[in-house]
C-alpha positions as CSV (number, residue, x, y, z in Angstrom):
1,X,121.5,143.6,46.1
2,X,120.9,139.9,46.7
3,X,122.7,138.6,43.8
4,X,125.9,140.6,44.7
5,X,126.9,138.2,47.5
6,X,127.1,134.3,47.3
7,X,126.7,133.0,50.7
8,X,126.9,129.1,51.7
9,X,125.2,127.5,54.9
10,X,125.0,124.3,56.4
11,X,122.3,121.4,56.5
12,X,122.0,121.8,60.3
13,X,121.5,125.7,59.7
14,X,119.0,124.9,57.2
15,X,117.2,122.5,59.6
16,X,117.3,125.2,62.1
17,X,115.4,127.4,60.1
18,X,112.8,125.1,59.4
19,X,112.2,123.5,62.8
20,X,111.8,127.5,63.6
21,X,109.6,127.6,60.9
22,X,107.3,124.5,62.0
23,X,107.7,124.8,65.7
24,X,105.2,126.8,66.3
25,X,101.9,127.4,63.5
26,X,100.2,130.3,65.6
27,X,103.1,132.3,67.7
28,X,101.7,135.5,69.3
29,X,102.0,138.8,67.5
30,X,105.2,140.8,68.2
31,X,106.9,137.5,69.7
32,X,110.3,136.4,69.2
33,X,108.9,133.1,68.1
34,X,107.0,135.1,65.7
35,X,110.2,136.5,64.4
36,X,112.1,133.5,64.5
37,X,108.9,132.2,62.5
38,X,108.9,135.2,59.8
39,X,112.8,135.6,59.4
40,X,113.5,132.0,58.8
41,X,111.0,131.6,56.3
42,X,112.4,134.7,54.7
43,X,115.6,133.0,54.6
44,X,114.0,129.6,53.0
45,X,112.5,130.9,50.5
46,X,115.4,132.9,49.2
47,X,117.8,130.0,49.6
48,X,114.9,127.9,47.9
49,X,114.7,130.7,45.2
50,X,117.8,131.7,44.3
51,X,120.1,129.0,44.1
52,X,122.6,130.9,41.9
53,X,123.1,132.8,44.9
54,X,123.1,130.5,48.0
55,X,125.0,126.9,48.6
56,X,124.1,124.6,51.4
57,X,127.0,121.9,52.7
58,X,126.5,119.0,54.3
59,X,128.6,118.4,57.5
60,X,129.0,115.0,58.6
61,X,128.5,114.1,61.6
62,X,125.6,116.0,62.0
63,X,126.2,118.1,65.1
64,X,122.9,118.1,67.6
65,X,121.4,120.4,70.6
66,X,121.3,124.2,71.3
67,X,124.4,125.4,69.5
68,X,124.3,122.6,66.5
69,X,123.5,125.5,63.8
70,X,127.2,127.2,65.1
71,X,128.7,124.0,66.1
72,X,128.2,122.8,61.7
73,X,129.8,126.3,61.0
74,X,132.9,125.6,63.1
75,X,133.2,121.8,61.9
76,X,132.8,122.6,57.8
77,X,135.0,125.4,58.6
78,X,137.5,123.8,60.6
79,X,137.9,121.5,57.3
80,X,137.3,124.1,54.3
81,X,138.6,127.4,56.0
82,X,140.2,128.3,53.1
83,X,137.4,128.2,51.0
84,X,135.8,131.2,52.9
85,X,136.1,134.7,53.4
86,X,133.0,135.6,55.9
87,X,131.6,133.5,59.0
88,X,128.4,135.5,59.4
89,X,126.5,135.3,62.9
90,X,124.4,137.6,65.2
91,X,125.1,135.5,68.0
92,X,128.4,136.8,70.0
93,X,129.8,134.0,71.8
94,X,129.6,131.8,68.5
95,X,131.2,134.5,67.1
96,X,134.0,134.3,69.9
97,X,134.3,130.7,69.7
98,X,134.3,131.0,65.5
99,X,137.2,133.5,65.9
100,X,139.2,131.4,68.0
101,X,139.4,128.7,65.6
102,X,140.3,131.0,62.9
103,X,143.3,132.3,64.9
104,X,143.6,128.7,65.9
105,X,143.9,127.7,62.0
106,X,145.8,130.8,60.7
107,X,142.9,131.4,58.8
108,X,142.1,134.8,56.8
109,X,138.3,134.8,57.4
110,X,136.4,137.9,58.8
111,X,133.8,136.4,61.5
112,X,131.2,139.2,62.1
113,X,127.2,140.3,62.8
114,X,124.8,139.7,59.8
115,X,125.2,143.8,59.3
116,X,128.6,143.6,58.1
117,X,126.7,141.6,54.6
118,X,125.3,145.0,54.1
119,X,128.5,147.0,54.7
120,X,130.4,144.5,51.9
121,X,127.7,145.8,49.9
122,X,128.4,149.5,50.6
123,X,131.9,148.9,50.5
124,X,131.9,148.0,47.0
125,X,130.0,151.3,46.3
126,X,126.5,148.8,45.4
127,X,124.4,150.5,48.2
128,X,124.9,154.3,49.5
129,X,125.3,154.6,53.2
130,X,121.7,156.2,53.6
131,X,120.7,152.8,52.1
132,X,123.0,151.0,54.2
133,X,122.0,152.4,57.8
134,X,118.2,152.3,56.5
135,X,118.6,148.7,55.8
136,X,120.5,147.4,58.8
137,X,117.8,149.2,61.0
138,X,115.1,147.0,58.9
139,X,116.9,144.2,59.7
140,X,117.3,144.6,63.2
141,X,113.5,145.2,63.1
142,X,112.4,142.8,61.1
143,X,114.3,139.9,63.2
144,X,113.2,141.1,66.1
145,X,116.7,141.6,67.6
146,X,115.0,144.0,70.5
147,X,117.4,143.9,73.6
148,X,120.5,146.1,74.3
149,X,123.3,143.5,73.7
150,X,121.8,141.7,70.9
151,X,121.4,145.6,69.0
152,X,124.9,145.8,70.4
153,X,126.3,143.0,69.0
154,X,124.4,143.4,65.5
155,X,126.2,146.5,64.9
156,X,129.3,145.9,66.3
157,X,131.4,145.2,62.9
158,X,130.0,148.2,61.2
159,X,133.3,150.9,61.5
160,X,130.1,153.4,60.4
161,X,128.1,156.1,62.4
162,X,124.4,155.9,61.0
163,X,123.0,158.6,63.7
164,X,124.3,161.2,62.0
165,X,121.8,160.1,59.0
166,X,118.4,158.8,60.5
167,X,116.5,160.5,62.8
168,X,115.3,159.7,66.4
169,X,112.2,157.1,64.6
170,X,115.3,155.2,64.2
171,X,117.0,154.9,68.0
172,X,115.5,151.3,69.2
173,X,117.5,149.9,66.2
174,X,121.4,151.4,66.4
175,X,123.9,151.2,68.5
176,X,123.4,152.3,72.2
């Protein structure tokens, strides 16, 4: 499955994910710094690993602060819209603010919750749906995304009802 999409990210994205990564040596077990920890060296290691199947851009001027990661998505794709088909974040309001520049722009890009990767895969007939609704619950689990909006908002781009296939083990990770 992870050679069937090629996905690009920015150099303040990547930097992100390693001050995540460095930030803190010893979080607490079950933290969200410990997921923030574990799920963005996942995401190193694959874009260090598989360069076939991710690109990094650099965006000058380098954006700073809280939002930088989202800020270097709008400003690459503010100048290379066309180029892409998928703006890909969990985070709603940069999601929001994303969309609006698309409309903005005129562009035909699909901004959605990292979810919708998984439902491209399904909807080129590469995954099943049983495979599909058991790996967006891992990945809701495995990043930690615990609360009621952020579950929300992770599954909000998905036009697919996985309680009808997984069982009540599965609740804390679908839609509410």
């Amino acid at each position: 499955m992870k050679d069937s999409l090629t996905l690009t990210t920015t150099n303040v994205c990547k930097h992100e994910l390693q001050t995540h990564v460095n930030s803190n040596k010893y979080p607490p077990e079950g933290s969200r710094e410990q997921y923030l920890k574990q799920g963005s060296q996942r995401i190193l290691e694959h874009l260090n690993s598989n360069p076939s199947s991710w690109s990094c851009v650099t965006v000058v001027p380098r954006p700073h602060g809280p939002d930088a990661g989202e800020e270097s998505l709008k400003q690459d794709l503010s100048e290379h819209g066309d180029e892409y088909q998928i703006v890909s974040l969990l985070d709603s309001a940069a999601r929001r603010s994303i969309r609006r520049l698309v409309d903005d722009h005129e562009y035909d890009v699909d901004v959605v919750g990292p979810p919708y990767l998984l439902y491209v895969l399904l909807d080129n007939d590469l995954i099943s749906k049983t495979e599909f609704c058991e790996s967006t619950v891992e990945m809701v689990r495995r990043e930690g995304w615990t609360g009621y909006e952020v579950v929300k908002n992770a599954w909000a781009s998905i036009p697919l009802d996985c309680a009808e296939i997984l069982d009540d083990d599965y609740d804390d990770a679908l839609p509410p």
